[in-house]
C-alpha positions as CSV (number, residue, x, y, z in Angstrom):
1,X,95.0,68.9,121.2
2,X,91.7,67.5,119.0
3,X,91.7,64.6,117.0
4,X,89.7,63.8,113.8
5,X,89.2,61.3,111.4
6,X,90.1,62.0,107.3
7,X,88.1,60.1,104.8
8,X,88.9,60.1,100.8
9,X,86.4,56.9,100.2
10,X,89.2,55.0,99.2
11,X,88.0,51.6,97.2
12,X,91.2,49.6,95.9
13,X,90.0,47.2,93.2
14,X,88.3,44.2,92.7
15,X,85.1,46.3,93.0
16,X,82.2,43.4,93.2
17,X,79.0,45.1,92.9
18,X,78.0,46.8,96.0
19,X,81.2,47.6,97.3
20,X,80.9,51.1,96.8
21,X,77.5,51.4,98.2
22,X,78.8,49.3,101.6
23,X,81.6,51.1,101.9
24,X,80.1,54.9,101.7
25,X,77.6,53.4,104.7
26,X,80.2,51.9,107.0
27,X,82.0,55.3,106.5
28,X,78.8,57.1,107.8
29,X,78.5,54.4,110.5
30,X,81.9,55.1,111.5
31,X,81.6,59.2,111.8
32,X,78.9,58.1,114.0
33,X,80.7,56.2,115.9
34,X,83.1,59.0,116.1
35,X,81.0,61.6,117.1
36,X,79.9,59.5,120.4
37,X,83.2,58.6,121.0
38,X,83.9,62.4,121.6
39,X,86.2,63.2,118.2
40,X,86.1,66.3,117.1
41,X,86.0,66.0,113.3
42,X,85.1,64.1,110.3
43,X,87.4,65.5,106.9
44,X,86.3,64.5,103.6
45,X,88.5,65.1,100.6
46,X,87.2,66.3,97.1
47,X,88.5,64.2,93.9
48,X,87.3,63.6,90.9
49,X,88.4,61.0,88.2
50,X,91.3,59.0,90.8
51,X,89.9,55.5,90.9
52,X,90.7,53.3,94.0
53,X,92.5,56.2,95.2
54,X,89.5,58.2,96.5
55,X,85.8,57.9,95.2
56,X,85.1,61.5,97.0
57,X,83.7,63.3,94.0
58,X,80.4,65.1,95.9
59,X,82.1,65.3,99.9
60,X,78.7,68.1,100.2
61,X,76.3,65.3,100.3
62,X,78.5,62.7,102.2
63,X,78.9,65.0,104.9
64,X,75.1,66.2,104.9
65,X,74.0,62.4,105.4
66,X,76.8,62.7,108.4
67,X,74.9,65.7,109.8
68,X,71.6,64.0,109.2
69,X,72.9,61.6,112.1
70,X,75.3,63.3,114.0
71,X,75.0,65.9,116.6
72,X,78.3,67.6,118.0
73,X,81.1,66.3,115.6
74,X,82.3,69.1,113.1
75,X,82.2,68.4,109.5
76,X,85.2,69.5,107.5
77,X,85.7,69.8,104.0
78,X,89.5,69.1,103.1
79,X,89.9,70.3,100.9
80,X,86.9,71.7,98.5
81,X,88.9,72.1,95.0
82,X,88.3,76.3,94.6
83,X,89.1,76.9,91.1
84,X,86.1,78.5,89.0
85,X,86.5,75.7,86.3
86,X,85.9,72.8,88.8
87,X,82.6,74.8,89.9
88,X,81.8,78.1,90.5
89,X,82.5,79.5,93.4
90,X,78.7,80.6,93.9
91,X,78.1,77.1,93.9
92,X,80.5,76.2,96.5
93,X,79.2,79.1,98.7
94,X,75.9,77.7,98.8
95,X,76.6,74.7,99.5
96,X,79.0,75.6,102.7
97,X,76.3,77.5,104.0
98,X,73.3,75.1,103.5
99,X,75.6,72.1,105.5
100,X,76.3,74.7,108.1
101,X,72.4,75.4,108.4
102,X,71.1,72.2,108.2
103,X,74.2,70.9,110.9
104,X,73.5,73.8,113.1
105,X,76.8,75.7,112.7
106,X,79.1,72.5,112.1
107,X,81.5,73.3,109.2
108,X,84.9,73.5,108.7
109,X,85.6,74.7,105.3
110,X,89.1,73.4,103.8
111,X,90.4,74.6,100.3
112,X,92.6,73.7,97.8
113,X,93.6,74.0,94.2
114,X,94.0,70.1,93.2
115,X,97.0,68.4,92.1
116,X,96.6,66.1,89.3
117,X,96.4,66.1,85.3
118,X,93.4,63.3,85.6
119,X,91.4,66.3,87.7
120,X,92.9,69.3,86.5
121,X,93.1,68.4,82.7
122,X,88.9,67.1,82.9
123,X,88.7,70.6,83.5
124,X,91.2,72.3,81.2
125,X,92.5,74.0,84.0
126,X,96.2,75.1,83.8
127,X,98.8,73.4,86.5
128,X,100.1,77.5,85.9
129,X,97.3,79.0,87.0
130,X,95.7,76.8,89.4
131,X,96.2,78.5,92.2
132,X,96.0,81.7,91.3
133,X,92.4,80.6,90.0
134,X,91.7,79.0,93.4
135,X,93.5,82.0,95.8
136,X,90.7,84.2,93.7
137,X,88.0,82.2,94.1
138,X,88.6,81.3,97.9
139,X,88.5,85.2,98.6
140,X,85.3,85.8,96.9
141,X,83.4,82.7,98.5
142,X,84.0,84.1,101.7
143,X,83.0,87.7,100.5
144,X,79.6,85.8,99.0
145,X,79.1,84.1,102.5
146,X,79.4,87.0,104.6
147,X,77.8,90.2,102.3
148,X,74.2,90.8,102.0
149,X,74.4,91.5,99.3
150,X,77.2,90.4,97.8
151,X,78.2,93.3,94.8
152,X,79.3,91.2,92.2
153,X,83.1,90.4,90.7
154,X,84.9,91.0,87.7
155,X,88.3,88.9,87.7
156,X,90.8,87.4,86.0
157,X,89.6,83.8,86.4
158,X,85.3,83.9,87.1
159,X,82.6,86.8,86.9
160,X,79.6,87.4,88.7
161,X,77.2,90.3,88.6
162,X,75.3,91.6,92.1
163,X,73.2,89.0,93.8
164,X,72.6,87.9,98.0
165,X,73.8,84.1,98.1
166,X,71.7,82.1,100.3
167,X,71.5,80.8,102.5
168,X,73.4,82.7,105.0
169,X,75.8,80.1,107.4
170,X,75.3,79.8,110.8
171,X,78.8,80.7,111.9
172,X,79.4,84.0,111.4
173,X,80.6,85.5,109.4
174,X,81.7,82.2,107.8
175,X,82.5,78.9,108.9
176,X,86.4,78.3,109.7
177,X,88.9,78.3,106.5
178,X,91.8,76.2,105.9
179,X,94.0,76.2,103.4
180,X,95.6,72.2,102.2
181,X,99.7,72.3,102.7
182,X,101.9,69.5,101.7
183,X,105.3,71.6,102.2
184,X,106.9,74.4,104.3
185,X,106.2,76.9,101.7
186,X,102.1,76.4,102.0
187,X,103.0,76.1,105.5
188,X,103.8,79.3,105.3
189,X,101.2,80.4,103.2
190,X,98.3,79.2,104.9
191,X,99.6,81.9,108.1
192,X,100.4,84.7,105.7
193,X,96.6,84.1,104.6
194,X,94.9,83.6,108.1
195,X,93.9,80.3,107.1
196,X,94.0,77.1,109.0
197,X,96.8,74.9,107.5
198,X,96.2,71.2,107.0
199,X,99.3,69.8,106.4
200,X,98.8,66.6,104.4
201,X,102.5,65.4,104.2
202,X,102.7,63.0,107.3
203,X,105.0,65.0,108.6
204,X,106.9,63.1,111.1
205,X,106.7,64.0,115.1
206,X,110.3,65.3,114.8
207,X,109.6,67.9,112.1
208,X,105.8,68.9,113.7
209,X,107.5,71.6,115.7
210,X,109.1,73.5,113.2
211,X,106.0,72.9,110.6
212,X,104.5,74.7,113.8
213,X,107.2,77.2,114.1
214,X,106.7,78.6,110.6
215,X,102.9,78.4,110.2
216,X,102.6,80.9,113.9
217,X,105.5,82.9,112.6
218,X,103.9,83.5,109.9
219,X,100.8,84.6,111.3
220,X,102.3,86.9,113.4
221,X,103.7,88.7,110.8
222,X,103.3,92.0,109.4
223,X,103.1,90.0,105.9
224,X,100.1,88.1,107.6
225,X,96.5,90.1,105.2
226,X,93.3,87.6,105.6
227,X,91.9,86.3,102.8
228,X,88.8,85.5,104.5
229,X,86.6,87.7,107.3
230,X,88.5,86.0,110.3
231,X,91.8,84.4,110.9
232,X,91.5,80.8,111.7
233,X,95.1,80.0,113.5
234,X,94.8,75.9,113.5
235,X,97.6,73.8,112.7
236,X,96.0,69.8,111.8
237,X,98.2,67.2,110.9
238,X,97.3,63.8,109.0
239,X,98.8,60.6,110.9
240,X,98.0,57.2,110.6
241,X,96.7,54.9,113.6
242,X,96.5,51.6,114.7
243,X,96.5,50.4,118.2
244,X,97.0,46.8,119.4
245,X,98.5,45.1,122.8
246,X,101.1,43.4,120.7
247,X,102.7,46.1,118.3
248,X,103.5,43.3,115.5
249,X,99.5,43.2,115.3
250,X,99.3,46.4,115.0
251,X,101.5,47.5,112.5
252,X,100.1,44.9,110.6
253,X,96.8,45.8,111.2
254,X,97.4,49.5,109.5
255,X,100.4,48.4,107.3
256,X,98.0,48.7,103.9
257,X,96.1,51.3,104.9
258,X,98.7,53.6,105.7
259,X,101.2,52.9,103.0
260,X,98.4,52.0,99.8
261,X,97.7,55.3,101.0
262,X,100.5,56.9,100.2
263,X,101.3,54.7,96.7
264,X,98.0,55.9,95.2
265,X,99.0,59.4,96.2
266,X,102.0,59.7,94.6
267,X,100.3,56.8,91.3
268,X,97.5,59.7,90.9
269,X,100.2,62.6,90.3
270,X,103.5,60.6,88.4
271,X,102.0,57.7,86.9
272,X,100.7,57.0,83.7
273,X,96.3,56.1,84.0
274,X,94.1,54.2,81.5
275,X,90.5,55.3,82.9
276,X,88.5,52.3,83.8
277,X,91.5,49.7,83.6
278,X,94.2,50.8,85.5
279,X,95.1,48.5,88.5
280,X,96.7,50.5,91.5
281,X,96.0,48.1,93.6
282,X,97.7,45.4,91.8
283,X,100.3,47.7,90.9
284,X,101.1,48.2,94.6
285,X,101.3,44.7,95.8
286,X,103.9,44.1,93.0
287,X,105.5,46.8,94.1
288,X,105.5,45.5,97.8
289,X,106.9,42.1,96.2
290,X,103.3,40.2,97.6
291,X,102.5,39.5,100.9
292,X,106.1,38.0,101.3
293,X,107.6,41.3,100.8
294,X,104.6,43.3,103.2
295,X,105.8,41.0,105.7
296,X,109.5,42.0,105.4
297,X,108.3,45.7,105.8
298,X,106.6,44.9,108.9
299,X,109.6,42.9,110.3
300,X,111.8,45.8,109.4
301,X,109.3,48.2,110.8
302,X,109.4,46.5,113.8
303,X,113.0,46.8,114.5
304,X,112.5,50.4,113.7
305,X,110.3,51.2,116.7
306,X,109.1,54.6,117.2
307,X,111.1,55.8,114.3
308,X,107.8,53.9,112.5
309,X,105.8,57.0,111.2
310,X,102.3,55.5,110.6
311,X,100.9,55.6,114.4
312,X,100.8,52.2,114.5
313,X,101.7,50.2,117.7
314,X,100.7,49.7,121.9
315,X,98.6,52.4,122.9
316,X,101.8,53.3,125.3
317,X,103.4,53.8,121.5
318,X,100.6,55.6,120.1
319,X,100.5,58.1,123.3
320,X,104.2,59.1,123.2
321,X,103.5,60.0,119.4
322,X,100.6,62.6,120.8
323,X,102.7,64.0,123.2
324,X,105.4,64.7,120.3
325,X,102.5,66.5,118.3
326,X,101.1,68.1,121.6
327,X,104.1,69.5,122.8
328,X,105.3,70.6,118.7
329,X,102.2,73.1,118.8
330,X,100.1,70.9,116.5
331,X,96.2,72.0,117.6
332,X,94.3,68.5,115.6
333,X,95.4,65.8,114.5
334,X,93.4,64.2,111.7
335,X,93.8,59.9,111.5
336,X,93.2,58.6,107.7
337,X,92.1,54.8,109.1
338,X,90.6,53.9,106.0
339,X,91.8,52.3,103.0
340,X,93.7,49.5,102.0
341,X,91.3,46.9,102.5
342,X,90.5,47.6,106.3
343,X,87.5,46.3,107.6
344,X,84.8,48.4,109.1
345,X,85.1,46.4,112.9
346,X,88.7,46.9,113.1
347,X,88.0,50.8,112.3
348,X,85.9,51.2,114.7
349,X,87.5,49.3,117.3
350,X,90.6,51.4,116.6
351,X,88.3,54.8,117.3
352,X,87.1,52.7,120.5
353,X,90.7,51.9,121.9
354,X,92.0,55.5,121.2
355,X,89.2,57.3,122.6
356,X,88.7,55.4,125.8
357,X,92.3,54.6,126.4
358,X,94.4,58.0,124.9
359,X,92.7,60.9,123.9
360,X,91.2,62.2,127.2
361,X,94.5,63.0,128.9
362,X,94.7,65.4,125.5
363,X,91.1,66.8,125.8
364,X,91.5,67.6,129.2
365,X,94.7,69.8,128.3
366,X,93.3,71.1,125.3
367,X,91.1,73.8,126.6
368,X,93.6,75.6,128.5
369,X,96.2,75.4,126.0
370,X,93.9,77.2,123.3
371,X,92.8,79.7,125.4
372,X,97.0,80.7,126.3
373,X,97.2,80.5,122.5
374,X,94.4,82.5,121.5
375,X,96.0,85.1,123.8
376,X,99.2,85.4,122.9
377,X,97.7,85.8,118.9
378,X,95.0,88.0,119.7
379,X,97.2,91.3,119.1
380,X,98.6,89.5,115.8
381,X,94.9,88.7,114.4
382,X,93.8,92.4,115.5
383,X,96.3,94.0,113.1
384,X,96.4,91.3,110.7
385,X,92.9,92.1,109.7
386,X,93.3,96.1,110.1
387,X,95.9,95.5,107.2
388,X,93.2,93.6,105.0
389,X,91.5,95.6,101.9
390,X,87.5,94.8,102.5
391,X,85.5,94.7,99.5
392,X,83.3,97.5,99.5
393,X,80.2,96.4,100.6
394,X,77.1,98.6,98.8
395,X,74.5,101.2,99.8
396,X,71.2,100.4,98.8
397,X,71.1,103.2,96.4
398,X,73.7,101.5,94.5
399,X,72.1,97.7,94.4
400,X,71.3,97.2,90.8
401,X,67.8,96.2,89.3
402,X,67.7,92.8,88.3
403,X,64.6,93.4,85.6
404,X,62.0,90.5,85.4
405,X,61.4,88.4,82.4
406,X,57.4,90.2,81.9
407,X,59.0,93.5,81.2
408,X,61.5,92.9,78.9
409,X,59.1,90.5,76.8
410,X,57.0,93.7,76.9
411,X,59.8,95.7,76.1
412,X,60.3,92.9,73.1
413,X,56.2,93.0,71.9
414,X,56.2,97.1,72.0
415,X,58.8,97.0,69.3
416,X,57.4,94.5,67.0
């Protein structure tokens, strides 16, 4: 099993000026930590519009300053949002395969379909259609990315006449795809498409296996048709972490982080929002009853032990929860260990104390176990992609003339 780190440049308010700017640098300073430390991934969300909640409205350019100073950790969208009226899906193709040139075949290319009426309604774009607009579009990105050239599309949700997107990515014939789940039935989806899943849920260690159980099912499957040029069978799972000698510190350490985290999720998708003036971070410590009440939570947290869900404890707690993941089938798991008010030292000490003192019994098993599973699926993926319907890629003869702008002004003059 890998393990990754998931950013969504979470800034709760007061925002003081400068804040914004610190923060985006002590999140590059921190994949750079990560990447020495041996971690296999940085994730970046995309978001647009969801204030304190996650300032990730351009992850393309945060992850290409990552690449800039990174050399071995893989960069990973997740999720891009896919639907045409976000941005074109052109767009999106070009700018996978530029970070995958410039990082030297580094990317890890998540996608989604968004969630919220602040995102989705910017973009009149239907909560009906959404992901029929993204399942579209995430089919023809990876046609664009792997075709020279790519012939062109006329659908339902974007158009494109003939052209050859470059640059070409590294990784051929695209970089990995994922697919965001937050529920058994995208679960099940993501293995029915060949995509990684990235379950986003915090799915508790209990519940990982049969998460695991369905997404390989499904992917052996005769229902299992790519919707990409590969089949990327990865199961990641989000967690939270925080490690301490004394588990009171630690759980108190990661307490905000982990459950601002999930209060924002569920503000941005049920509450109410007044752009610029709504207060989630106020809103969730009057929720929490003030630090009196946070305390309570811990206390009762506490008394919970392991039955605590956000990875937060000794590192003897934190390494039983691997094992639960390991043994469940789970292939990454991704830690969100930024956000409510954290501070950039205690961060990166946590990175520290997990990679020196956890994660290489897990690397060292890692190998072996992916090369057993890649076996066992080998068969599946074979006839899984035998069942897919390729886009007809075209003969030269058939290529169409793009005409230059001299001949049709000439064209315009010898009519006049």
């Amino acid at each position: 099993m890998k393990f990754g780190t998931f950013y969504q440049q979470q800034m709760p308010r007061p925002w003081d000026d400068g804040v914004e700017a610190k923060n985006f640098a002590d999140h590059i300073e921190q994949a750079v930590v990560a990447d020495e430390l041996g971690f296999n991934s940085v994730w970046v969300t995309e978001h647009h519009f969801l204030e304190e909640y996650s300032h990730s409205s351009a992850p393309e350019i945060f992850l290409g300053a990552v690449a800039a100073r990174t050399k071995r950790i893989r960069l990973a969208h997740g999720i891009r949002h896919t639907p045409p009226g976000i941005k074109h899906p052109a767009r999106i193709a070009e700018e996978i395969a530029t970070l995958d040139v410039i990082s030297n075949g580094r990317v890890e290319f998540g996608v989604g379909e968004g969630a919220t009426r602040l995102e989705l309604g910017a973009h009149h774009i239907s909560g009906r259609e959404k992901r029929a607009m993204s399942m579209e579009a995430n089919e023809q990105i990876a046609n664009m990315l792997a075709m020279s050239p790519y012939p062109g599309w006329d659908g339902e949700f974007f158009k494109m006449e003939c052209r050859n997107v470059v640059p070409k990515p590294v990784q051929r014939p695209h970089p990995p795809m994922w697919l965001a789940c937050t529920n058994r039935d995208t679960i099940a989806l993501a293995g029915r498409l060949g995509l990684g899943a990235l379950a986003f849920s915090f799915v508790d260690p209990s519940e990982a296996s049969q998460w695991a159980e369905i997404y390989y099912d499904a992917i052996k499957s005769d229902e299992c048709v790519p919707i990409s040029h590969t089949v990327n069978p990865r199961l990641a799972m989000v967690s939270g972490l925080s490690i301490d000698d004394d588990r009171a510190t630690a759980i108190r350490g990661g307490y905000h982080c982990f459950n601002f985290f999930k209060f924002a999720l569920n503000a941005t998708l049920m509450r109410d929002t007044v752009p610029g003036y709504t207060n989630l971070w106020a809103d969730y410590m009057r929720e929490q009853h003030g630090d009196e009440g946070c305390e309570m939570a811990i206390n009762e947290a506490l008394a919970q032990g392991d039955v605590y869900t956000g990875a937060s404890g000794t590192v003897e707690d934190i390494r039983r929860r691997m094992r639960i993941f390991e043994e469940a089938g789970v292939d990454e798991v991704i830690f969100t260990i930024q956000g409510g008010g954290r501070t950039h030292e205690h961060i990166c000490d946590t990175l520290r104390r997990f990679a020196g003192q956890i994660m290489p019994e897990f690397l060292a098993r890692d190998k072996v176990r992916r090369a057993e599973l890649d076996e066992e699926l080998a068969p599946y993926i074979q006839a899984a992609l035998k069942r897919k319907q390729w886009m007809k890629p075209l003969k030269r003869s058939e290529v169409p003339v793009v005409e230059g702008i001299r001949k049709n002004i000439s064209a315009t003059v010898s009519q006049l």
